[in-house]
Structure formats: C-alpha cells, structure tokens
Phi, psi and omega in degrees: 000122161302128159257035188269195211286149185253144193239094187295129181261305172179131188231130193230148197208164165164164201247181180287170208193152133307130091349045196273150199226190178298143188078357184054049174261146193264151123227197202237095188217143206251041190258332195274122173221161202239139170313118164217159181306303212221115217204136207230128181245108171278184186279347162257009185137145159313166188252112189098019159212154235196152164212156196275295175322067196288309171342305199226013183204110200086225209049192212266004170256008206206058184270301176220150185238145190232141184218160163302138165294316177296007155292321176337287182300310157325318191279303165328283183328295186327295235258350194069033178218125158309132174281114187320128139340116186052041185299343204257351194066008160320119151267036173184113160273127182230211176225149191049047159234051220266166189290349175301332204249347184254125198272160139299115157121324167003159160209129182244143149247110183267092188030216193267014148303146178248116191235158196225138167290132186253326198195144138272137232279171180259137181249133224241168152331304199302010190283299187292319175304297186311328197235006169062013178244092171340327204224018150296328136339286177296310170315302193289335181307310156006272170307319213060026162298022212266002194076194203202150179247174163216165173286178183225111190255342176231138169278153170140167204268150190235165183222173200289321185245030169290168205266143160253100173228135183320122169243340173205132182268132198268148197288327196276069127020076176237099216276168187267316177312312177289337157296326191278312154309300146343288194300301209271326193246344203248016200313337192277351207279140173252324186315307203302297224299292182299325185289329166302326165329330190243022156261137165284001190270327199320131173302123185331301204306308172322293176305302158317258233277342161271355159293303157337315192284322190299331210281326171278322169286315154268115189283137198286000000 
C-alpha cells in the first residue's frame, strides 16, 4: 500500500432525478449528484442521497461509493472529453486510493464516519447515459477501474475537506482490482473465488453469487 496522503477531491450527494440523455429520452437516476460542504452519514447512506435502482444499488453494504480521482485523466485522454464532477455518481472522490491498492475488508475514517470496504462497485449503463460515452461501461469493466462500495461501520458527518485516513488494513490482501477480475473475468477460478470468499467483510450480494457460481463448479 502506497502512503502517500489520501486527498478528498469531491464529495457529492443528491437523491434521483430525471435524466435526459440521447435522443431526449429520460430515466429516473440518483447518478447526478451535486458538490456539498456537509452531510450526515448513516448505515444506509447520507442523509440527502438516494438511488432510483433499489436492486442493483444501496443498502447498507453499498452505503457509499468511492471512486480514484486519478482515473479521471485516464478516461479524459481515452474518450478525448472532459469529464463532469462525480461522472461515476461517487459520493467520494479521492487521490491515492486506487483499486490495486484498497483491500475487502479496509477500514477507513471518513471524517467522523468509520466506512469498510465491501465490494467493487458494478457499474450499470447508466454511466454511458450520464457521460454520452457509449463503450465506458465496457472499458471500466475491462481495468477494473470501476471504484468501490463501502459499509458504514460509525454514523457521523462528513465534509467537503475531511480527512481519509487508513485505521486498519484487512490482512487476507484480496485487492478490490483483483475481486474485480474475479467478478467480471474469471468466472471459473473456484481457488480465487474461495479466497475472496474467506473475507468476512465481503458484501451479502457478493458472497451469494459467488457462492452460486461455486456451487456449480464443484459437484456436491
């Protein structure tokens, strides 16, 4: 793990909304999230943010998402475009936390919330709507560029210039990049599989479909 200073970038919230996208078709997405000073963080989330998508989005293991600041300039470069504030629907952008480098299972203090890394986040279409760049989606699946969600293990408020700093690094080293290779490329490794498998922080949704997969692959 790199130590250099973790850098809050931009923290942003905001509940669903309509959305036109191309051809001036609508949906309904809690993805536009807007810069604020200040915000009070629960076991479900901030207070004052929302996802449309209950399915495939929030509860409490998926309380908040983070995305690398440094992806950003990759992504610029790629598509050739600037990128919006929070294009990813992040509520926290930062510098030095990239997924090579942030373990399942992490424990962070986010101003005075304490949040545990859970999962990498899956990144939905609506990514490619938001930023009208069609084959971003596939491209983050790719990298594995996808950011990360987390629990919320202490309530408390957080601000535009709070501090991130590491209170425990989780010892079984299962990289959020390397779940993510797993998740998205690897469907067959049942080795890989059990060892993310044997972190306990691993988010319920996570543990379900790789218990499934597993399930098929060694016959009981």
């Amino acid at each position: 793990m790199k130590h250099e200073e973790i850098i809050l970038k931009a923290f942003t919230i905001g509940l669903p909304k309509k959305m036109t996208y191309e051809n001036n078709r609508q949906v309904e997405t809690g993805i536009c999230k807007e810069s604020v000073k200040e915000a009070f963080l629960t076991k479900e989330g901030f207070i004052g943010d929302g996802v449309a998508d209950l399915k495939h989005h929030g509860g409490p293991d998926r309380a908040v998402c983070i995305y690398p600041y440094e992806h950003y300039a990759q992504w610029e470069k790629e598509f050739d475009t600037a990128m919006p504030n929070s294009a990813f629907g992040e509520n926290i952008t930062v510098t030095n936390m990239l997924e090579s480098d942030v373990y399942i299972g992490d424990i962070y203090q986010l101003g005075e919330a304490i949040i545990q890394v859970t999962q990498g986040r899956v990144p939905c279409s609506t990514i490619n709507k938001r930023t009208g760049l069609p084959t971003l989606m596939k491209r983050m699946v790719e990298t594995g560029y996808t950011g990360y969600l987390c629990r919320v293990l202490q309530e408390g408020k957080v601000r535009n210039d709070s501090k991130i700093t590491l209170i425990e690094k989780n010892p079984q080293g299962i990289s959020v990049l390397f779940g993510n290779e797993i998740y998205f490329r690897r469907p067959k490794d049942v080795e890989a599989m059990q060892a993310i498998l044997a972190v306990d922080a691993l988010a319920q949704e996570w543990k379900g479909y790789m218990m499934k997969r597993l399930s098929k692959l060694i016959p009981s």
